[in-house]
C-alpha positions in Angstrom: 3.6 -5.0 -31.9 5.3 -8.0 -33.7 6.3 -10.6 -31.2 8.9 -13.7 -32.4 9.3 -16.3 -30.3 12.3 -18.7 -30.4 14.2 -21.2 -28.5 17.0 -18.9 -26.2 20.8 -19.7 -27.2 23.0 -20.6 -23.9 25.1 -16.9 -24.3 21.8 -15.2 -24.1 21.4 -16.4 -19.9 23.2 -12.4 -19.6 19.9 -11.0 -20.9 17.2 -13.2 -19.3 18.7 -13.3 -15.9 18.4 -9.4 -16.1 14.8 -9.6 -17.3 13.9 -12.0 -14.5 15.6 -9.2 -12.0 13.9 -6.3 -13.1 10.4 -8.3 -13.7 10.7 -9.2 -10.0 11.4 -5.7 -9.1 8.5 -4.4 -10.5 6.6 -5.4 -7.6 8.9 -3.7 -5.1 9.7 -6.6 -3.3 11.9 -5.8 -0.6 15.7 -6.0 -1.8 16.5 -9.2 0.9 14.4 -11.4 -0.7 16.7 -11.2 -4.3 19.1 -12.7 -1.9 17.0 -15.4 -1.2 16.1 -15.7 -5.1 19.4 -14.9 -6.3 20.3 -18.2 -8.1 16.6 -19.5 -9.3 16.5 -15.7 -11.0 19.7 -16.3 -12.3 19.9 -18.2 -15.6 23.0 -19.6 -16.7 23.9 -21.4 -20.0 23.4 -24.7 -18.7 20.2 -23.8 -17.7 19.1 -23.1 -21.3 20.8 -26.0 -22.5 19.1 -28.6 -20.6 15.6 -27.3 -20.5 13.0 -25.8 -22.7 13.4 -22.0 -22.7 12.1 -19.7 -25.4 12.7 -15.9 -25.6 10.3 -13.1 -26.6 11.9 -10.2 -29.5 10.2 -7.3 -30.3 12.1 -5.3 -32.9 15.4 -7.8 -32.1 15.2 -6.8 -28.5 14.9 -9.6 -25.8 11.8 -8.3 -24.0 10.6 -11.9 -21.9 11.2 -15.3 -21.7 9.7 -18.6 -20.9 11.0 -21.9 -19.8 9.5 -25.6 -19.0 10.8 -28.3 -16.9 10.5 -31.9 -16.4 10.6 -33.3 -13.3 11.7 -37.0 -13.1 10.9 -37.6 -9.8 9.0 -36.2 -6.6 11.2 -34.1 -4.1 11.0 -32.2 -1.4 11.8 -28.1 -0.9 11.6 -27.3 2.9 7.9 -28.6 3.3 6.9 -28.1 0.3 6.5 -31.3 -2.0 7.6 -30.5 -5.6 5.8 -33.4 -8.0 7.1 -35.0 -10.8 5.9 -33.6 -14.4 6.6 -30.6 -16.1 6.3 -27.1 -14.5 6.6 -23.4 -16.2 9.8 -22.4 -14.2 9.7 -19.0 -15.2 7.6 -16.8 -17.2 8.9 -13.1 -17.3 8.5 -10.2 -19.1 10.4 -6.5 -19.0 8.4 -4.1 -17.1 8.6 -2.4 -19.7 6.2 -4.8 -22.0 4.2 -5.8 -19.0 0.7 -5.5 -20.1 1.7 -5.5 -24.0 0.5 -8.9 -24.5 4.0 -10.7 -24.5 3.4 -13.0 -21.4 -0.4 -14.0 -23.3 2.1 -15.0 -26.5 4.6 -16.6 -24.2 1.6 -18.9 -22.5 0.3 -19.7 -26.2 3.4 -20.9 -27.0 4.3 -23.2 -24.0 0.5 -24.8 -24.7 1.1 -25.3 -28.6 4.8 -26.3 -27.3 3.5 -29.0 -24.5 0.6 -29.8 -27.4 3.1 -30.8 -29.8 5.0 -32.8 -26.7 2.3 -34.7 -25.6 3.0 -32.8 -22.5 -0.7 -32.7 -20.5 0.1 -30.3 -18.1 2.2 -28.1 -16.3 2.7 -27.7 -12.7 3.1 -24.0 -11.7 4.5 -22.2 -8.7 2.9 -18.5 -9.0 4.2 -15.3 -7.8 1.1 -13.7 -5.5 1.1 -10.8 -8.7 1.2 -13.0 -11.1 -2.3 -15.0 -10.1 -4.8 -13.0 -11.9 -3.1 -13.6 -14.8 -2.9 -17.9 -14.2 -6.7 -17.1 -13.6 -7.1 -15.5 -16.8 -5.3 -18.2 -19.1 -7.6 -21.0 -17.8 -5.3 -22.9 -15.2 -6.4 -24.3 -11.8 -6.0 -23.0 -8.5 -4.7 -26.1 -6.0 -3.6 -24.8 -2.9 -1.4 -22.1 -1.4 2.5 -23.5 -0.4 4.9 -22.0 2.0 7.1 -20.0 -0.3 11.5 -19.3 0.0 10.3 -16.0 1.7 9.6 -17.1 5.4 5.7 -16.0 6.3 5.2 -15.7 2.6 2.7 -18.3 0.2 2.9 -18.7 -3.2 0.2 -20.5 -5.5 0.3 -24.1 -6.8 -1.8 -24.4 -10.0 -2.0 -26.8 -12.5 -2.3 -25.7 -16.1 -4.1 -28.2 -18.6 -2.8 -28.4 -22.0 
């Protein structure tokens, strides 16, 4: 499978706020918590305009999509301290092409991207699915964080480039 990897055009935030939908769905989360993640799932224009995001084709068919933020300065999310420095927002691929080695490509290319940057690292908030997979590509475990979900965690690693 051929997989291109480019910078996503603002009128493609249709396509990648449906992938980030149905990548969350895959894990059958219950259907009130898309209320609760209803706008950082959805992608608009100016999303893609002011940050780094990059979109997975295979055959010319949008099939994942990555993005990377900076942050300029420390805030605060409920309890949970977000840092300044650059975080992976959102990595997500189709169901579909889960397991087809398109979120391995899109993690190569956010490292070559950040290497060409001089970006050190990335901050990353990790679905509970997802950690395996931060395991596998090398980055560090720091410490669980209270999530959006109420009773629910999420995973706060640090990836070095």
């Amino acid at each position: 499978m051929n997989i291109m990897i480019r910078r996503a055009e603002d009128k493609e935030n249709e396509i990648l706020t449906l992938i980030a939908f149905e990548a969350k769905r895959y894990w059958k989360y219950p259907e009130e918590y898309f209320d609760v993640w209803k706008d950082e799932l959805t992608i608009t224009a100016d999303y893609i305009n002011k940050n780094e995001v990059h979109v997975a084709k295979v055959d010319g068919k949008s099939v994942g999509f990555i993005s990377i933020v900076e942050v300029e300065n420390d805030f605060l999310v409920g309890d949970l301290l977000i840092r300044k420095g650059f975080w992976l927002d959102h990595i997500f691929v189709h169901p579909s092409f889960i397991r087809n080695r398109v979120g391995s490509e899109l993690i190569f290319f956010a490292k070559k991207f950040c290497e060409e940057n001089n970006i050190i690292c990335l901050h990353i908030l990790s679905d509970p699915n997802a950690k395996g997979f931060y395991d596998r590509i090398g980055a560090q475990f720091i410490e669980e964080v209270p999530s959006n979900i109420k009773g629910r965690t999420v995973s706060l690693y640090k990836f070095p480039i």
